[in-house]
C-alpha positions as CSV (number, residue, x, y, z in Angstrom):
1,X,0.0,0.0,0.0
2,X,2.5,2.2,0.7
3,X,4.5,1.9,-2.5
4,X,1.3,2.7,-4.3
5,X,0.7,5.6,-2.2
6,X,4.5,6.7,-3.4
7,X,3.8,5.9,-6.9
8,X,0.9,8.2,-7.0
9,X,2.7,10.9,-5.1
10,X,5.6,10.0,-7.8
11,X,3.2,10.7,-11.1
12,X,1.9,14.0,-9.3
13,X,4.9,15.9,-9.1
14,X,6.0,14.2,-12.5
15,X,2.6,15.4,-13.8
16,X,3.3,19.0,-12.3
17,X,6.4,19.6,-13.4
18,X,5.5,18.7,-17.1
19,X,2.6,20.8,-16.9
20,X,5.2,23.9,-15.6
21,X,7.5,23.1,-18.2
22,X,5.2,23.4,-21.1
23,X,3.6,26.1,-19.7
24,X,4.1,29.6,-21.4
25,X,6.4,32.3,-19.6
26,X,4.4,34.8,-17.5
27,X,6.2,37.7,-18.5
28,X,5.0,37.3,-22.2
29,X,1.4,37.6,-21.7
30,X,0.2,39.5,-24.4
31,X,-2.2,42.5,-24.3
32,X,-2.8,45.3,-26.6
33,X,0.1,46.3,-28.6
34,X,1.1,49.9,-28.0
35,X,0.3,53.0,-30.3
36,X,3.3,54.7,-31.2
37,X,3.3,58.6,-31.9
38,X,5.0,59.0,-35.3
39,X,8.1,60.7,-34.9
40,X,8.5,64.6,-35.9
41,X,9.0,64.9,-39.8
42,X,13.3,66.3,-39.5
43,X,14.0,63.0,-36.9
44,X,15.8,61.2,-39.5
45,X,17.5,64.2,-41.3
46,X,20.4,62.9,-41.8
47,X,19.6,59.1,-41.9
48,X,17.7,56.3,-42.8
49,X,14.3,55.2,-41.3
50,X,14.1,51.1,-40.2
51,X,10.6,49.9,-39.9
52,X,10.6,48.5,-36.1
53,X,10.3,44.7,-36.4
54,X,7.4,42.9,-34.6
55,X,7.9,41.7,-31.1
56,X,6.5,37.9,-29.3
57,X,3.3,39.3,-29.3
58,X,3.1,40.4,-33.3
59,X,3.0,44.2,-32.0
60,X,5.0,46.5,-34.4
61,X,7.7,48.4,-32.2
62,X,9.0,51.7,-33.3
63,X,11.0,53.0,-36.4
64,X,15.1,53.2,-35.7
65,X,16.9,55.4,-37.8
66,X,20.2,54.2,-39.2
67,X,23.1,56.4,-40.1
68,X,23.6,56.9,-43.7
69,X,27.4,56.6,-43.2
């Protein structure tokens, strides 16, 4: 009886832990995506504008702007 009773205990924590493992990270919850104001027309004067890429959440980020040299 008691080696059942340690088997059972056994799968449980097995169970849990897969169930933890495959879970999703916490901190990447996703929400709205955030608006953006668009930057002022002279903020890439002297470079070029980079569409932001999209982050885990498929939100668009901001625009970089590279150095033209």
């Amino acid at each position: 009886m008691k080696k059942i009773y340690a088997l059972c205990i056994f799968l449980l924590i097995v169970i849990s832990f897969s169930a933890c493992v495959n879970q999703k990270d916490t901190d990447t919850q996703c929400g709205e995506c955030p608006q953006f104001a668009p930057p002022p027309p002279d903020w890439c004067k002297n470079g070029t504008i980079v569409p932001g890429v999209k982050d885990e959440c498929g939100c668009q980020m901001p625009a970089k702007c590279e150095d033209k040299s």
